[in-house]
The first five atom37 places (N, CA, C, CB, O) and aatype in JSON, in Angstrom:
{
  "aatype": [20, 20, 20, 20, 20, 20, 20, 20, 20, 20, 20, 20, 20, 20, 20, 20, 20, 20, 20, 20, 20, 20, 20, 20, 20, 20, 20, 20, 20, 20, 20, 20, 20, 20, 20, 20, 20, 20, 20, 20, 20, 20, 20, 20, 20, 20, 20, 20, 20, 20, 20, 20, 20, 20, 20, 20, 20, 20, 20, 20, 20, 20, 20, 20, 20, 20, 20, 20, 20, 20, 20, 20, 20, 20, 20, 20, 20, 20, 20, 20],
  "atom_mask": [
    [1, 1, 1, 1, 1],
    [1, 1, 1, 1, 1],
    [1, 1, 1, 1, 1],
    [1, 1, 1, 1, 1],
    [1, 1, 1, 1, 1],
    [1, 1, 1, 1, 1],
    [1, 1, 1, 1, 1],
    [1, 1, 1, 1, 1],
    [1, 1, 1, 1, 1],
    [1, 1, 1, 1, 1],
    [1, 1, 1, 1, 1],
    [1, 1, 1, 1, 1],
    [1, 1, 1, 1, 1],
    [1, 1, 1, 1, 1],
    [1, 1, 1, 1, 1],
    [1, 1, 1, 1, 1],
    [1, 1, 1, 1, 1],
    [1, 1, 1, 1, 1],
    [1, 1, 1, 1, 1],
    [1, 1, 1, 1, 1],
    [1, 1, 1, 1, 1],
    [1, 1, 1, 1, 1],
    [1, 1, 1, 1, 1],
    [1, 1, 1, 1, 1],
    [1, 1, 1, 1, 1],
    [1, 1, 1, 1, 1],
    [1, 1, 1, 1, 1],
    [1, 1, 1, 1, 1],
    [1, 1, 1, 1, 1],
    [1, 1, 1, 1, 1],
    [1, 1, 1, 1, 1],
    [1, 1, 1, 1, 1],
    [1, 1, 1, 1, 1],
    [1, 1, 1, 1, 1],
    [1, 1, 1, 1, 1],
    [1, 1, 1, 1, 1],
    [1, 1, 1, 1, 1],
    [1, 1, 1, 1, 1],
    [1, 1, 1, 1, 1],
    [1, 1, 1, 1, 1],
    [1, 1, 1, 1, 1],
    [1, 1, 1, 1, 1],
    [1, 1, 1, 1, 1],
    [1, 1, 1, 1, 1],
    [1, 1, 1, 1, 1],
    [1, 1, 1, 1, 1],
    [1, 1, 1, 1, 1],
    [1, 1, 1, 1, 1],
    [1, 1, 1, 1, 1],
    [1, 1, 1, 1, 1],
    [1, 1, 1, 1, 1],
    [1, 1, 1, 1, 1],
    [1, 1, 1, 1, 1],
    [1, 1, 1, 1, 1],
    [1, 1, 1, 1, 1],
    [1, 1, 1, 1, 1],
    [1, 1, 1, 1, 1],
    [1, 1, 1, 1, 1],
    [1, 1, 1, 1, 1],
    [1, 1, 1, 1, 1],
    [1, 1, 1, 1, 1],
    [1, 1, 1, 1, 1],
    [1, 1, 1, 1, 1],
    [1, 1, 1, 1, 1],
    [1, 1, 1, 1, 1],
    [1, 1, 1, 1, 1],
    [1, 1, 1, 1, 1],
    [1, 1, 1, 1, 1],
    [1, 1, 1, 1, 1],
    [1, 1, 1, 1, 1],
    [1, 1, 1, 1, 1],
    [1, 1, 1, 1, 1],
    [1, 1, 1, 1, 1],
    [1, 1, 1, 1, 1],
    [1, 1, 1, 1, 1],
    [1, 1, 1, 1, 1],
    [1, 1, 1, 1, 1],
    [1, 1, 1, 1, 1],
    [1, 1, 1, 1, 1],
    [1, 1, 1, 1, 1]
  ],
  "atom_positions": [
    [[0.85, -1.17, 0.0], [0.0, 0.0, 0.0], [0.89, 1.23, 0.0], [-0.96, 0.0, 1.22], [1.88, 1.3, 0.74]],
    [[0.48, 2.4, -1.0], [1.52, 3.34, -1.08], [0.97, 4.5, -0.21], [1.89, 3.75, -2.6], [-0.2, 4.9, -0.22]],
    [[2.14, 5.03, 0.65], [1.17, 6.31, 1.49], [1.43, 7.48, 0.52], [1.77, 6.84, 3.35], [2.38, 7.88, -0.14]],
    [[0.07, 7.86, 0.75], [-0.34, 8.9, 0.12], [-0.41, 10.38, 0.62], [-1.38, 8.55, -0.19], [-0.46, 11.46, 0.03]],
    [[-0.4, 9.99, 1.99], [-0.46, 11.01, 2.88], [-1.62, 11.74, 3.54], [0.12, 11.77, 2.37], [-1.69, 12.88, 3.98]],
    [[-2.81, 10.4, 3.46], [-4.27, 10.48, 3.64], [-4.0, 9.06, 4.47], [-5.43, 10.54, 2.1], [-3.37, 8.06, 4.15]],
    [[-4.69, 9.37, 5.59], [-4.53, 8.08, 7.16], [-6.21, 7.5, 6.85], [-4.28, 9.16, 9.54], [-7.23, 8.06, 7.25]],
    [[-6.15, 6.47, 6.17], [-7.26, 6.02, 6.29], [-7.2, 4.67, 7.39], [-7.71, 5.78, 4.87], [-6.17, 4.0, 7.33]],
    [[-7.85, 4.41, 8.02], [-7.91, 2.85, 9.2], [-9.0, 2.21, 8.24], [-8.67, 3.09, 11.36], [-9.99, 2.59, 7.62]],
    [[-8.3, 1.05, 8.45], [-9.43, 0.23, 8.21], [-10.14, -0.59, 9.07], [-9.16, -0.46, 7.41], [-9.4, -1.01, 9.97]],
    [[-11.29, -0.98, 9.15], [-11.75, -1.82, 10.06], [-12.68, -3.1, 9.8], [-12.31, -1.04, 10.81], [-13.71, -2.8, 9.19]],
    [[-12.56, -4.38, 10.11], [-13.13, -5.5, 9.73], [-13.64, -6.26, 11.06], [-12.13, -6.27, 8.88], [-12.93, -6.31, 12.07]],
    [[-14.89, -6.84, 10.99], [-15.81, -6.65, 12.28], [-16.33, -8.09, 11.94], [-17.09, -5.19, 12.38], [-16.88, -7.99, 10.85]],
    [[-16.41, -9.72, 12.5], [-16.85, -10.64, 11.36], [-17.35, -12.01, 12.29], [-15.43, -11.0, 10.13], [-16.37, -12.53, 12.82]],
    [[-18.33, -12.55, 12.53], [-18.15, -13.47, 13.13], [-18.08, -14.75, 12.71], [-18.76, -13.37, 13.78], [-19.06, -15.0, 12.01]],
    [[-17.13, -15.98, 12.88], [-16.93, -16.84, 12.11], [-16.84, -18.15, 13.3], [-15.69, -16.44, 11.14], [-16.02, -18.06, 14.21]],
    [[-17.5, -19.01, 13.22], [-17.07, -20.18, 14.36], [-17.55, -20.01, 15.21], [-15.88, -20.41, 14.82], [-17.16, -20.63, 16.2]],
    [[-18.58, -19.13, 15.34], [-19.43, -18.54, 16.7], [-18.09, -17.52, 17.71], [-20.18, -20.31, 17.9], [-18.22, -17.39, 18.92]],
    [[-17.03, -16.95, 17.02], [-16.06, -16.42, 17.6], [-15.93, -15.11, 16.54], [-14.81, -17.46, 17.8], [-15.79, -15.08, 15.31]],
    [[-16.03, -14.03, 17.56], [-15.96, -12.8, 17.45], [-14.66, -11.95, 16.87], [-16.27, -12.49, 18.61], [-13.9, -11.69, 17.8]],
    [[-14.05, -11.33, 15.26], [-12.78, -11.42, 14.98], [-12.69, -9.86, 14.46], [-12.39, -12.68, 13.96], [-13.09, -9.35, 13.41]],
    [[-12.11, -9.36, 15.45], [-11.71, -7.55, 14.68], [-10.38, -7.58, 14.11], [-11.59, -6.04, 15.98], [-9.4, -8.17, 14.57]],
    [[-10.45, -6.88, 13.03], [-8.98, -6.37, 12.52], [-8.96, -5.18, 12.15], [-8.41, -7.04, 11.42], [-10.07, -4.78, 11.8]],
    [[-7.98, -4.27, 12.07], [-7.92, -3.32, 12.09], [-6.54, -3.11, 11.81], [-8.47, -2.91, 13.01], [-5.6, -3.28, 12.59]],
    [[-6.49, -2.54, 10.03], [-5.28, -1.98, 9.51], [-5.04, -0.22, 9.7], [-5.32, -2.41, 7.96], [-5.99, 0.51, 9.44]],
    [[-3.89, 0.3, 10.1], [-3.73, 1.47, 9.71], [-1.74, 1.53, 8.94], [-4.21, 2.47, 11.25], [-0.82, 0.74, 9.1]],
    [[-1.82, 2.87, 8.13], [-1.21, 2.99, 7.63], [0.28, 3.48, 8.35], [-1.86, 3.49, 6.89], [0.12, 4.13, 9.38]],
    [[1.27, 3.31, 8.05], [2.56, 4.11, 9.41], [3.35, 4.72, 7.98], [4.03, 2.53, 10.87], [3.36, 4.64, 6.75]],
    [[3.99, 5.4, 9.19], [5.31, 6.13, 7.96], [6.39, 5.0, 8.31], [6.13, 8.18, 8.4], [6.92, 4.28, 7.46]],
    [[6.52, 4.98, 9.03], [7.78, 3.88, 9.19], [7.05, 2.91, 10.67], [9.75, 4.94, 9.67], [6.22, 3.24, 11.51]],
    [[7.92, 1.5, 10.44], [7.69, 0.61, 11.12], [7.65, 0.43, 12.4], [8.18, 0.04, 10.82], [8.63, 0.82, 13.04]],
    [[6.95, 0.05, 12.83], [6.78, 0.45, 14.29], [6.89, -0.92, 15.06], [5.27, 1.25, 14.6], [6.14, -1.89, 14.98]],
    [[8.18, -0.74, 15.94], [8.55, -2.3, 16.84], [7.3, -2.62, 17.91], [10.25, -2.13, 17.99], [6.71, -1.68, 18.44]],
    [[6.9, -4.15, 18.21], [6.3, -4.69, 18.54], [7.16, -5.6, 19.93], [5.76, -5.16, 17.39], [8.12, -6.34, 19.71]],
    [[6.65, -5.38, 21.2], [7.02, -6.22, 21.92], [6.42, -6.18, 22.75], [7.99, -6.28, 22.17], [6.09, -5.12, 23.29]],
    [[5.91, -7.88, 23.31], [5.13, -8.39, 24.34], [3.61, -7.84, 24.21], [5.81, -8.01, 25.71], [2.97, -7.2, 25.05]],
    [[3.15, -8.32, 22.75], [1.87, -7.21, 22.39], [1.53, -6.01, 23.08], [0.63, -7.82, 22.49], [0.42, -5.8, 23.57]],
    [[2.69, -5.06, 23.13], [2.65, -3.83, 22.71], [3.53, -3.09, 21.92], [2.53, -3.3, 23.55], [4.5, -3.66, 21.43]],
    [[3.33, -1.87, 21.72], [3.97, -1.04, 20.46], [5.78, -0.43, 21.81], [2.27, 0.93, 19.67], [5.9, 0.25, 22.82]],
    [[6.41, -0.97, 21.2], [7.42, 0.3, 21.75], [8.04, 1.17, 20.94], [8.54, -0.13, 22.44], [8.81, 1.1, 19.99]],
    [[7.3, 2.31, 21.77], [7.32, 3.79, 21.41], [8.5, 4.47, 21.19], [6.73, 4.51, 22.32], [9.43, 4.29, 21.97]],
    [[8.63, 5.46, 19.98], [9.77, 6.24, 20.16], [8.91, 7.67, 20.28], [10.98, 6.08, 18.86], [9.52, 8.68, 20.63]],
    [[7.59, 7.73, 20.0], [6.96, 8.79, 20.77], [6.58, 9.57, 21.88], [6.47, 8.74, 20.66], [6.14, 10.72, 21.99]],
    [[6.95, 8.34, 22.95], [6.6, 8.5, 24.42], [6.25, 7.88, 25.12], [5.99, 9.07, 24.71], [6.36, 6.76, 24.62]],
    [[5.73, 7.76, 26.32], [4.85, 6.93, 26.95], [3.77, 6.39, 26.76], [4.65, 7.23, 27.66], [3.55, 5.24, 27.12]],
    [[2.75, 7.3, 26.05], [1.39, 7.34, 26.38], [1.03, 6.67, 24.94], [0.72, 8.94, 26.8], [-0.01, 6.01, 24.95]],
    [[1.79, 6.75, 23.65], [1.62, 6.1, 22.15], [1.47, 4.67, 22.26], [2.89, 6.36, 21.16], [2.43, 4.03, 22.66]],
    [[0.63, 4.21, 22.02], [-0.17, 2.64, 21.5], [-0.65, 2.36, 23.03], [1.12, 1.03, 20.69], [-0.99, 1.18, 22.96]],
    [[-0.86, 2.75, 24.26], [-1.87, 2.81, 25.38], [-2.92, 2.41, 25.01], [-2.13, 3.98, 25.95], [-3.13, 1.43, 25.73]],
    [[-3.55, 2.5, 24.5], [-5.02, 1.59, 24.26], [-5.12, -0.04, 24.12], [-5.64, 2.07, 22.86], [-5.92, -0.9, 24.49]],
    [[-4.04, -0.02, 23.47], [-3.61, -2.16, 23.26], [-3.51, -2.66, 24.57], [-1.72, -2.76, 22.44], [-4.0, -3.77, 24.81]],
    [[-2.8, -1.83, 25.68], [-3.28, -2.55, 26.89], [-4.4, -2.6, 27.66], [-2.66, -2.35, 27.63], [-4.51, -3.04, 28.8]],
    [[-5.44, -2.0, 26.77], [-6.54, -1.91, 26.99], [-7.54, -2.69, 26.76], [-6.72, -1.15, 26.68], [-8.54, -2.97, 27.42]],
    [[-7.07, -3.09, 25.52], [-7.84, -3.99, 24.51], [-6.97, -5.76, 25.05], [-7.4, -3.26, 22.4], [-7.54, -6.85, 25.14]],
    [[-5.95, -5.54, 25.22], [-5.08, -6.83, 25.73], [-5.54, -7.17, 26.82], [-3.61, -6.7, 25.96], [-5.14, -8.24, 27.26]],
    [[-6.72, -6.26, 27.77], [-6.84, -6.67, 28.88], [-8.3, -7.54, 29.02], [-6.65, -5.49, 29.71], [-8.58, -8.31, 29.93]],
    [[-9.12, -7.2, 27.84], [-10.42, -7.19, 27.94], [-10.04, -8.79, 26.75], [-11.45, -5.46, 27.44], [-10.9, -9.67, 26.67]],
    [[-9.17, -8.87, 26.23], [-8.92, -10.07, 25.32], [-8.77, -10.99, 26.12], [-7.82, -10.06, 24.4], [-9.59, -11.91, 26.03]],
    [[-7.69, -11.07, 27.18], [-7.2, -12.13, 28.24], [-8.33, -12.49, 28.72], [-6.23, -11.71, 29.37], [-8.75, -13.63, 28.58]],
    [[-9.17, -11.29, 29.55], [-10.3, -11.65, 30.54], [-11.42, -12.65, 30.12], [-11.0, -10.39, 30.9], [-11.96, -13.5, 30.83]],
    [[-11.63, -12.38, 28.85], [-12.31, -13.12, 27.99], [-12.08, -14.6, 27.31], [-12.37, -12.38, 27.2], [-12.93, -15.37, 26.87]],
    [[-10.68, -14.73, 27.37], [-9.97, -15.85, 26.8], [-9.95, -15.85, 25.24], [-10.59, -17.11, 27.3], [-10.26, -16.74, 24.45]],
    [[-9.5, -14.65, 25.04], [-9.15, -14.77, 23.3], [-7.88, -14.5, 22.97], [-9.94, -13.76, 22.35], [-7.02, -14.96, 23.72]],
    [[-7.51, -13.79, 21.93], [-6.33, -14.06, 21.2], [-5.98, -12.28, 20.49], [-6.72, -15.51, 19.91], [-6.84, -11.45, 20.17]],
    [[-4.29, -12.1, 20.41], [-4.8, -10.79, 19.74], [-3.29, -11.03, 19.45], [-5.58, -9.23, 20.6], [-2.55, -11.7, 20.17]],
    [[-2.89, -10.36, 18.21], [-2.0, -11.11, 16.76], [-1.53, -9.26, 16.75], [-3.32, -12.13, 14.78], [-2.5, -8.52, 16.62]],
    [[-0.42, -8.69, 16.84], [-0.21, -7.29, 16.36], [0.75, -7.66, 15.52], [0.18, -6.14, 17.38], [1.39, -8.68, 15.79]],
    [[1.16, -6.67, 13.94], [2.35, -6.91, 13.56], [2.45, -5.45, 12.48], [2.49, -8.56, 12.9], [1.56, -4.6, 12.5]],
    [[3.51, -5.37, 11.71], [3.83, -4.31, 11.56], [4.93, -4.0, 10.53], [4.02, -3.96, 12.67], [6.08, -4.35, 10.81]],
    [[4.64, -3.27, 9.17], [5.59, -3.57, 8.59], [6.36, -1.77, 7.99], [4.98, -4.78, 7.45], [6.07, -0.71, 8.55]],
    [[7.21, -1.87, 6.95], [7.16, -0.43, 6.88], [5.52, 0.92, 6.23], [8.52, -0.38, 5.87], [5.21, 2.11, 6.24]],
    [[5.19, 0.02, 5.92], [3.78, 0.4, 5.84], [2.56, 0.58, 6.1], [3.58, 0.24, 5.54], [1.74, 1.43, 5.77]],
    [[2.54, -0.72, 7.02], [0.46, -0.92, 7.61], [0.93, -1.75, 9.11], [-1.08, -2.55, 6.08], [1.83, -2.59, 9.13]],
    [[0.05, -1.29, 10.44], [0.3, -1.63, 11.44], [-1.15, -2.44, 10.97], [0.67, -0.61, 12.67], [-2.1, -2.0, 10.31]],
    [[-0.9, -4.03, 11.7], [-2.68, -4.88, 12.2], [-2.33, -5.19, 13.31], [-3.41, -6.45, 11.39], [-1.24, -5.44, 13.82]],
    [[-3.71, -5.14, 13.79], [-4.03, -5.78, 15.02], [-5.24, -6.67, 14.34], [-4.45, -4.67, 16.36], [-5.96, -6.36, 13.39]],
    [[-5.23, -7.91, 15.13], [-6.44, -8.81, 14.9], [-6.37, -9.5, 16.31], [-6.33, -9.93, 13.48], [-5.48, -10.01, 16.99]],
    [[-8.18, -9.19, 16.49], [-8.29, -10.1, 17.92], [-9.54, -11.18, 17.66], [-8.72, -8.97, 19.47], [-10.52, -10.74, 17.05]],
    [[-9.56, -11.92, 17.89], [-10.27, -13.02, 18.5], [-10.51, -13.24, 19.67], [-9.87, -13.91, 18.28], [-9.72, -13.43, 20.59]],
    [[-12.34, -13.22, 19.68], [-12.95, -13.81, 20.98], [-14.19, -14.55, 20.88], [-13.22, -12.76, 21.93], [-14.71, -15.03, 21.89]]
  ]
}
């Protein structure tokens, strides 16, 4: 995907197996490191804070959540 310099997210909402599956692409300028499903930041503290948000409500539930990240498009996909 080429950036254009327009941030579009995408979002995919789907239930399959009687199990509940979000994904959610967005676009990066550059690649953004991944560790221990979360983002580590060269922005700060407070940048990708919501994944432990979403990581918390995944566990509690007993599902699954997949982040990865390339020089182009950050996903997250969770399963529950």
């Amino acid at each position: 995907m080429k950036n254009t310099g327009k941030a579009v997210i995408y979002l995919k909402l789907e239930c399959e197996d009687h199990k509940l599956i979000f994904a959610i692409r967005n676009p990066v300028t550059e690649k953004v490191e991944i560790e221990n499903d979360t983002i580590k930041s060269k922005r700060g503290d407070h940048h990708g804070i919501g994944l432990l948000n979403v990581k918390a409500v995944v566990d509690k539930y007993g599902g699954d959540m997949v982040l990865s990240c390339d020089e182009n498009e950050f996903k997250a996909v969770v399963i529950l």
